[in-house]
N, C-alpha and C positions, 0 to 999 in steps of 0.2 A: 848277654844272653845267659837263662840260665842252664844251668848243668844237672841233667839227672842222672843219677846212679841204680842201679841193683847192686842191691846188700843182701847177700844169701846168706845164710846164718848155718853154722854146720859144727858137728861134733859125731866123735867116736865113741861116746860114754853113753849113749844112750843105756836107759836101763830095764826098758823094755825089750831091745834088740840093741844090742849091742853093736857097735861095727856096720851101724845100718848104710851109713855116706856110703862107703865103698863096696856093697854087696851089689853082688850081678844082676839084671834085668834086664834080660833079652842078652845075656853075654856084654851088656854095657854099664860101670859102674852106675851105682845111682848119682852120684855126685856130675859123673859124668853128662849124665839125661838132663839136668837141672842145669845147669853149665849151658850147655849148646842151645836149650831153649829160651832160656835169658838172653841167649845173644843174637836170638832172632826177635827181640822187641823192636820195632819200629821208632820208638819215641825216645828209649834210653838211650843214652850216651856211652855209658860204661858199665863193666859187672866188676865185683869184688866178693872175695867169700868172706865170711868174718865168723874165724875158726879159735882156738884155745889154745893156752900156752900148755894146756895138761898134756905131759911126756904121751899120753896115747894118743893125742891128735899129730905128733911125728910125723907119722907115716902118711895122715893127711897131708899135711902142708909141703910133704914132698910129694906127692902126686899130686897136686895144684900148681907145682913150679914147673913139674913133667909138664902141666898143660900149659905153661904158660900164661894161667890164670892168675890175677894179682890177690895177694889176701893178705891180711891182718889177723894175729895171733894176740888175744885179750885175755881177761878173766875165764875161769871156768863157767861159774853162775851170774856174774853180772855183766848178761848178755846186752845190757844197754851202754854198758862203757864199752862193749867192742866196736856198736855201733855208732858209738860218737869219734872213736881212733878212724874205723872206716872213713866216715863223712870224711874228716881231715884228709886223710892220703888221696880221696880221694876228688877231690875240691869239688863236692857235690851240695850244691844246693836245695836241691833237691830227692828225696830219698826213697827207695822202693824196695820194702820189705818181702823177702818169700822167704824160705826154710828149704835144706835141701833133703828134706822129707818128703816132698812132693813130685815124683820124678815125669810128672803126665804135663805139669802145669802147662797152659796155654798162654804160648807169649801172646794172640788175641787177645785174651783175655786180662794181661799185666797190662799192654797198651789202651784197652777201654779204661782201666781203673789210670793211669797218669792223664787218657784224655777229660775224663771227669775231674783228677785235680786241678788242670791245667785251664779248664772252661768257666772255673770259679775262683778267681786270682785271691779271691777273700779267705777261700776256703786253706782251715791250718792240716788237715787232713781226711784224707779218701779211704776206702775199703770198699770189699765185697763182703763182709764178714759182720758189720753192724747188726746187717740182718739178714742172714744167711740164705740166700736161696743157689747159688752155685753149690757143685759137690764138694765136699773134704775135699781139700789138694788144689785145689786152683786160689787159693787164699793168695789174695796180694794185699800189701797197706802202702799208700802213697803220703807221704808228710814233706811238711818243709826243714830245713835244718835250722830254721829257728826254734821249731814246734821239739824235732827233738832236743836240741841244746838245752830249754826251759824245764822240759824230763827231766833232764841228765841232772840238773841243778837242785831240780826240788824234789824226786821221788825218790822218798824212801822206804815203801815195803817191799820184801826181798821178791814178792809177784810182779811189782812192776819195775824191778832192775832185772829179774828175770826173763819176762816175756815181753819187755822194750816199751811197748806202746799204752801197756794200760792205762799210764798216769795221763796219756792224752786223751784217752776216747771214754778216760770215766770222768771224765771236765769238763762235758759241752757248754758252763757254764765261761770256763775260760775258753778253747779251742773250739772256733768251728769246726764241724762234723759234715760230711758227706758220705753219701751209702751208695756203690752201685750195684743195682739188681741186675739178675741173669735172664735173659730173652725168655721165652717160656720156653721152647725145644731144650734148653739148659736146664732148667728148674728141676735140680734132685738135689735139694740141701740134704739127706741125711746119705745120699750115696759116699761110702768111701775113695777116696784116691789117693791115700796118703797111706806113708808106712812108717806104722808104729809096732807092727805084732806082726809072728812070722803068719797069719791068715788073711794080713793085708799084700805079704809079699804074693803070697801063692794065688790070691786077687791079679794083682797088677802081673805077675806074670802069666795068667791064664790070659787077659787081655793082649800084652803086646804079642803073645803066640797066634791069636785069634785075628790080628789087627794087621793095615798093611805095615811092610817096612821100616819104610820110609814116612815122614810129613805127618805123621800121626799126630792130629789134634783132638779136641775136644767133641770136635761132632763123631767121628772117627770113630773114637771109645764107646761115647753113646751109643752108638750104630750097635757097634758088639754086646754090650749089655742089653739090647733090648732082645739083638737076637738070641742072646745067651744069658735067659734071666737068673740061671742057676747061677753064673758066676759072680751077680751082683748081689747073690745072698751067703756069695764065703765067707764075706768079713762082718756081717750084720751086727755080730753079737760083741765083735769090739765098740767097746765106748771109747765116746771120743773124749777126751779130757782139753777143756777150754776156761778162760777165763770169762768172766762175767761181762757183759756186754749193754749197756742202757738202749741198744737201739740206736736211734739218732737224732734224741733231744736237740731241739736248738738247731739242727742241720738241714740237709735239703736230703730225695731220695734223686734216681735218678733211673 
């Protein structure tokens, strides 16, 4: 059988917000929020964080061992060698990208995207992000660890050792490609849910103050933002910074 993992990907260096992993939301780290949600995926097998050997992620990687969480310490920038140490440690065949920038994400939503990899054995890799119709922050990418391995081998500009997957999903010529869309009740691609800038934090923290407790999912959120449309226009004017995307040439939608 095979084995999937979640690979959260994390750092303290951000340069936009500094220190953002570990800043409070709702009184719970963000890293924290991203942690327990992964580990409510139905499908996944394992989590892993795949964190930096740079002296300021320290302090991470001792509050991942407080949790009990397993991780891997890599390069600073070449975030697609931590993700290939990860794979290793963590004998995943299969692999499921999120970032721990996204503290709302929907394990629903990570388990649609492994059941779309998993319903096309051909398929080299899955996303919701091809073509974007989920909001910022529910981003997952589902691949195989061959699909990565063949990365790791042959990409070398420093965007696609940097943000992992480029050299796959700009290849539909080698890799197949799959895209999964969001229901239309989902359907707010330009909505943020990700924290980059501190008016993304004061976003996400208006919501979970607004939101129940506990179980907060995606509908959940939504629910708040419609009834509180002011709050889904705090972060408007952050752009969002992504790499370039073909779509999904070559792929199937879903």
């Amino acid at each position: 059988m095979t084995r999937t993992v979640v690979i959260a990907q994390a750092r303290m260096s951000s340069t936009r917000l500094p220190g953002k992993t570990l800043l409070e939301l709702g009184g719970i780290p963000v890293v924290d929020r991203v942690v327990e949600r992964a580990r409510e995926s139905e499908l996944a097998d394992g989590l892993w964080v795949a964190t930096t050997t740079d002296p300021s992620d320290d302090v991470l990687a001792e509050h991942l061992r407080g949790l009990g969480v397993p991780y891997i310490r890599g390069p600073l920038d070449d975030v697609l060698e931590r993700y290939v140490m990860a794979v290793r440690e963590a004998c995943a065949d299969t692999v499921v990208r999120i970032t721990c920038d996204c503290p709302l994400i929907d394990p629903g939503v990570i388990d649609q995207t492994i059941a779309a990899f998993r319903d096309a054995p051909e398929v080299d890799y899955c996303s919701n992000t091809l073509v974007r119709t989920y909001p910022i922050g529910m981003d997952t990418e589902v691949f195989s660890a061959d699909a990565l391995a063949r990365a790791h081998a042959e990409a070398r500009e420093p965007h696609e050792r940097e943000h992992v997957t480029p050299y796959i999903y700009q290849h539909p010529g080698v890799f197949l490609l799959r895209n999964v869309c969001a229901p239309e009740w989902a359907t707010w691609p330009e909505l943020r849910l990700t924290l980059d800038e501190p008016a993304d934090l004061d976003m996400l923290e208006a919501i979970v103050a607004l939101a129940p407790s506990s179980g907060l999912r995606l509908k959940d959120v939504l629910r708040v933002l419609h009834e509180n449309p002011s709050v889904a226009g705090m972060n408007a004017h952050v752009v969002h910074r992504h790499t370039l995307k073909p779509g999904s040439p070559g792929g199937r939608s879903s």
